[in-house]
N, C-alpha and C positions, 0 to 999 in steps of 0.2 A: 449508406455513403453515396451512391451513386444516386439514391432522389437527392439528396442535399446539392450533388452539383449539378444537374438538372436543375433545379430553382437557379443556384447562382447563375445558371447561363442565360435564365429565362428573364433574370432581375437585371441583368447586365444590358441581355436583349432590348428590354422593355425603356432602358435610362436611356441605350445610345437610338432607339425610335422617335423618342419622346422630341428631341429636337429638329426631328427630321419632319415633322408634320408641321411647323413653321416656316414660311415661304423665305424672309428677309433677317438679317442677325448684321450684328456693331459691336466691337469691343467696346470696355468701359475698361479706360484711361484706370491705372494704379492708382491706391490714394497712397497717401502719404503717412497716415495712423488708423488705427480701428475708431469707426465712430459712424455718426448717420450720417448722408451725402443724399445729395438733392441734386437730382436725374432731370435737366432739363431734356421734354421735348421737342425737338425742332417740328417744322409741317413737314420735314421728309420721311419724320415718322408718323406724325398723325392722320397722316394722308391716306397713310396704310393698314389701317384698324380701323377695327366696327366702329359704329357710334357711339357704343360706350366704352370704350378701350380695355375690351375683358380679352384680348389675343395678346396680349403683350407680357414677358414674363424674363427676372432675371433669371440665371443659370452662371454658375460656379462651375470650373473647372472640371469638375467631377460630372455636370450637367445635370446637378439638383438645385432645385426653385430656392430663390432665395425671396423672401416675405418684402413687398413694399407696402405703402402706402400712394394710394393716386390721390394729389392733389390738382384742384385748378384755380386760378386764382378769380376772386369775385367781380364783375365789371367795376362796382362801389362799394369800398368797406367802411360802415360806420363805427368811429370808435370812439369811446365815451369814457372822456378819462375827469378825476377830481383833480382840480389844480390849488392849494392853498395858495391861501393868502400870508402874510410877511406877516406876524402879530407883532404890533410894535411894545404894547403892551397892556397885561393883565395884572391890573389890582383887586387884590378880595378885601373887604374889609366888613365890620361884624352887621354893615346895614346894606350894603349894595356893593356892586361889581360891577369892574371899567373895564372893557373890550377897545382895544383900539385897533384897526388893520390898515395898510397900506394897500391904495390899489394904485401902482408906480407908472402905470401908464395910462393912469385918468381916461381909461376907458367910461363909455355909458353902461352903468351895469342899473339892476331896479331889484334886485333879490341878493340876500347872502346867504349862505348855509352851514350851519352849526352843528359839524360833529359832537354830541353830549352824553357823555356817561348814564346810562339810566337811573330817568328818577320819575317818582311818582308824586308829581309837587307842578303848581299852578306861579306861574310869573309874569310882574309885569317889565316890560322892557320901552326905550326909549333910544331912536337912531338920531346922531346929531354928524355934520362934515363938516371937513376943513379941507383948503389946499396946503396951512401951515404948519399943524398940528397944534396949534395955539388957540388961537379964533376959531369957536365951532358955532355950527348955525344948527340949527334944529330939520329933523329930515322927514322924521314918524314920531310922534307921540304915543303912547296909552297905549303899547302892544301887549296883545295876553299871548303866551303861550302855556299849552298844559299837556297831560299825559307825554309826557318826556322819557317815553322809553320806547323799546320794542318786548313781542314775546320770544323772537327767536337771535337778536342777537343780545349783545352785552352794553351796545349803544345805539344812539338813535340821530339819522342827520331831521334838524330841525330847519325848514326853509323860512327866512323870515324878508320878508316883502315890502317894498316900499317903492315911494314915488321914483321914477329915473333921473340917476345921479349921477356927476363926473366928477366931485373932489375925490382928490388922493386920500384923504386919510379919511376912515369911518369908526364913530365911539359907539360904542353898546353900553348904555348904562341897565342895568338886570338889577331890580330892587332887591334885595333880602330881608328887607327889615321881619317875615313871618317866618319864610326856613332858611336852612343854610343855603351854600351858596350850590350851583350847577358847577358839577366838573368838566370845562371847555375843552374839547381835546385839541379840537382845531376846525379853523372855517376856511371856505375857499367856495369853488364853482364848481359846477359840472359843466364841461368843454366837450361837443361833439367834433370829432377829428374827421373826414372824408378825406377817403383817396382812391383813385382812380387807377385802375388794374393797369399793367403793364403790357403789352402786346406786343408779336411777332410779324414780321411782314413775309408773309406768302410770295414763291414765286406769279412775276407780275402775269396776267392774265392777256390775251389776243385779243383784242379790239373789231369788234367789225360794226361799220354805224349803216343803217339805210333812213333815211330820211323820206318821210308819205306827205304828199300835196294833198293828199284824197283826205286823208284820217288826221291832218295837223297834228303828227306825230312822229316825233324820234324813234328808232327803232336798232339796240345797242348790244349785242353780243358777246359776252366775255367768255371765253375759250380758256380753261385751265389744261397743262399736258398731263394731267390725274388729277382726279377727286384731293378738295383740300374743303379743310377744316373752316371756317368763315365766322367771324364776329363782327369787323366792324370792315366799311369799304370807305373811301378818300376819293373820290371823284376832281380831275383837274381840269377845269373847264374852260372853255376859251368862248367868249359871247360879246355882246355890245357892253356896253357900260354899266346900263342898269339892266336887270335880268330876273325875274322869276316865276317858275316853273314848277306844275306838279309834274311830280313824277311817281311809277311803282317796279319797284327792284323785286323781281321772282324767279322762277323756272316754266321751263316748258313740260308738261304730263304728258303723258300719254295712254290712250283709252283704245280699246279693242270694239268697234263696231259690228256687229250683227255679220255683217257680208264678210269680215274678218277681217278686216282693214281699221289702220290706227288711224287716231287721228291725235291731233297735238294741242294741247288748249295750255294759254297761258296763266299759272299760279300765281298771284301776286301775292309775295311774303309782307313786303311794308310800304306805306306810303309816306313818302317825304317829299319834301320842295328842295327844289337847286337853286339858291339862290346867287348875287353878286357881291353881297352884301354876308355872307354866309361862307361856313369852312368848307359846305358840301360832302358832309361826312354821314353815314348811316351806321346804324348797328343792325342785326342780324342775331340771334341766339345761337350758338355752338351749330351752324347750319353747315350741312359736306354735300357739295356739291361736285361736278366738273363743269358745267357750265351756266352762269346766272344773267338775268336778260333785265334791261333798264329800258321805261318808255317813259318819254318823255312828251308830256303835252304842251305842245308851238301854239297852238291859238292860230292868232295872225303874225305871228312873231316869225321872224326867222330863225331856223335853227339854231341850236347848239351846238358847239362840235367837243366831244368827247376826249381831251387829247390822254388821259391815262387814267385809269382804276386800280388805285392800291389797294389790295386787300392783306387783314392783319386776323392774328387768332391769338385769343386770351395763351398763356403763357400756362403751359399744362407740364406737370412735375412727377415723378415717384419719388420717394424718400425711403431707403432701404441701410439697415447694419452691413456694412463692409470691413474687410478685414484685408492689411494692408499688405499681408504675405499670399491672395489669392487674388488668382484671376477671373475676371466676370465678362461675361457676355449679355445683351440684350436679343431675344428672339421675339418674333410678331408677325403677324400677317397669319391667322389660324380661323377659318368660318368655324372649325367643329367644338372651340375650347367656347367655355363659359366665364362668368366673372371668377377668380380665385376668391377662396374664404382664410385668410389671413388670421392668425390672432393679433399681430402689431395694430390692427385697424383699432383695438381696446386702447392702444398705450399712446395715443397723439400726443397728448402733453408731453411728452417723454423726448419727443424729436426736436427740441427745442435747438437753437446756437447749430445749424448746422452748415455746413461749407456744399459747395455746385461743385460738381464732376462735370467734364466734357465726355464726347462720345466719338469714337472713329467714323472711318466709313464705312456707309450701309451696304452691304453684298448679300446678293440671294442667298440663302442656303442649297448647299450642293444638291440635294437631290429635285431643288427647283430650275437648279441650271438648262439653259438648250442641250447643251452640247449630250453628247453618248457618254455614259463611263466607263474609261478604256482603265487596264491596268490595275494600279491601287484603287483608284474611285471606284471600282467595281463593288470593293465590298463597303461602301455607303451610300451605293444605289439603291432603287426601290427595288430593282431584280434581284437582288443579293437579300433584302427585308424579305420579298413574299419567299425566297427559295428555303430560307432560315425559318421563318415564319411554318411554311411547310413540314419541313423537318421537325419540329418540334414537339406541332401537332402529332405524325407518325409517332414519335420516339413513346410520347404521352398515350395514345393507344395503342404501343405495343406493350408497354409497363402496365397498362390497366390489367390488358388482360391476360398478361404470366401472373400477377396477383392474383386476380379471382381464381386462375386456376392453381398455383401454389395451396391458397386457402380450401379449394374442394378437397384437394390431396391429404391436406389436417384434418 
């Protein structure tokens, strides 16, 4: 009985540490039903995590880990969807087969493609257009197609190809006079969809410009008050009319020389132009910096003058089961934690339809506060952890060893 509650104190112990060894914590806003919710984070969070945001973790009322998923969203995501065509219409008859399709916005297309039931049968086909559906003019003649199937599905898209076209309306004439006829499921295209990620803007950065007669070059300072997350930068430039410039957006290193003295050499991350003509905008890869440096090359030109640098950072998420009768916290900011091993990370599909949480405000956690703790803070200070901590240890070596000697006495 008394090991049993020795462990309970030890497991108790061990839950209310657990959060103590994270610097920063946020309530998360009640939902409204049980369901998945998508955890936007601001840069006032990611500012404060490693580079790969393995310190960051929910926590339930009771101040056990509740499982997310991290997502971040892609700079470009390509999507590749089939779009049918309108079949105006399909005649089968016991010699040949009439395809007709609508393309309503006389788009240029030069290919269509033919969802087909598998079959193992040789045809030949013939493309004729219209803008009236009445009057058709001839578009491909003497098309073969054959092996009209797949091994691993039930149908096969057949692409069939021809010169570039813009009538609305397109006939498929498909001979049958040898076998029957193909079973047409459906035709249409395949449409690539791009879209371009969404982003956050960073508090704005401190400017400081110096300008070299010597080096014909700008020389531009951005000062963040903490390390932030970095993907893309917006430069607003003020210059003569017509204007262009290389330039290289990096940081400054630092190196330990022999005599033991640093020296400071400039990284250039990317090379881009400033142009007048141009949005003036760069990308960056998920780069965390505090401070990032722009040189700019003058020539004979006169300066530039730098009047602000927006910077933004791709739009970074958890996706976590909540439940709408508990309360949740976010904790972060931990060198010693690792990435978590989730099993939710199996069940992605699963998160599908789901609604955004907001997040409070960020406050240290207590035992990262300045201040002393007086009072009740006492026992969720670090002096109260190692005194407890202590204790324990004792309680567990004095138990060992009235056991070993209990057991000699048997």
């Amino acid at each position: 009985m008394k090991n049993k509650a020795i462990l309970f104190f030890l497991l108790s112990f061990s839950t209310g540490a657990f959060a103590q060894d994270y610097k920063w914590q946020t309530k998360i806003d009640c939902t409204a039903s049980d369901g998945f919710y998508k955890i936007q984070l601001p840069p006032a969070i990611t500012s404060k995590l490693k580079s790969d945001f393995s310190d960051i973790r929910i926590l339930d009322s009771a101040k056990h880990e509740v499982p997310y998923i991290a997502q971040s969203e892609q700079p470009t995501t390509n999507t590749v969807l089939f779009k049918d065509y309108k079949i105006v219409r399909l005649d089968v008859s016991k010699k040949h087969s009439t395809l007709v399709l609508q393309n309503p916005s006389k788009s240029k297309i030069d290919n269509v493609q033919l969802v087909i039931k598998n079959a193992d049968a040789d045809k030949q086909l013939r493309l004729s257009g219209s803008d009236n559906n009445k009057q058709w003019y001839v578009i491909k003649d003497n098309y073969s197609i054959s092996d009209v199937y797949s091994h691993t599905e039930t149908s096969v898209v057949k692409i069939f190809n021809f010169p570039l076209s813009d009538y609305e309306f397109l006939k498929i004439d498909i001979s049958d006079s040898i076998s029957p006829p193909l079973h047409i499921l459906k035709a249409g295209y395949y449409d690539t969809h791009s879209e371009n990620a969404k982003y956050v803007e960073t508090p704005l950065p401190i400017l400081t410009q110096k300008d070299s007669t010597e080096t014909k070059t700008s020389y531009i300072k951005m000062s963040f008050s903490e390390t932030q997350l970095i993907d893309k930068v917006a430069f607003e430039v003020n210059g003569p009319h017509y204007y262009m410039r290389d330039c290289e957006l990096g940081v400054m290193e630092e190196r330990q020389l022999k005599n033991n003295r640093m020296e400071k050499n400039f990284n250039a991350l990317i090379n881009f132009k400033i142009s007048s003509n141009g949005d003036n905008t760069t990308y960056l890869n998920n780069y965390k910096s505090k401070e990032l440096y722009l040189h700019i090359l003058n020539n004979d030109n006169p300066p530039l003058k730098i009047k602000s640098a927006k910077c933004f950072q791709i739009n970074h998420f958890l996706v976590a089961y909540l439940k709408s009768d508990e309360s949740y916290s976010l904790v972060f900011g931990n060198e010693k934690v690792k990435m978590p091993n989730y099993d939710l990370v199996n069940f992605k599909d699963t998160t599908s339809s789901i609604s955004n949480i907001t997040l409070g405000k960020i406050s240290l956690v207590d035992t990262w506060k300045k201040e002393m703790p007086s009072g009740s803070a006492f026992f969720t200070s670090n002096i109260f952890i190692w005194i407890s901590l202590l204790a324990v240890l004792l309680i567990l070596g004095f138990m060992s060893v009235r056991m070993i000697k209990e057991t000699g006495k048997k």
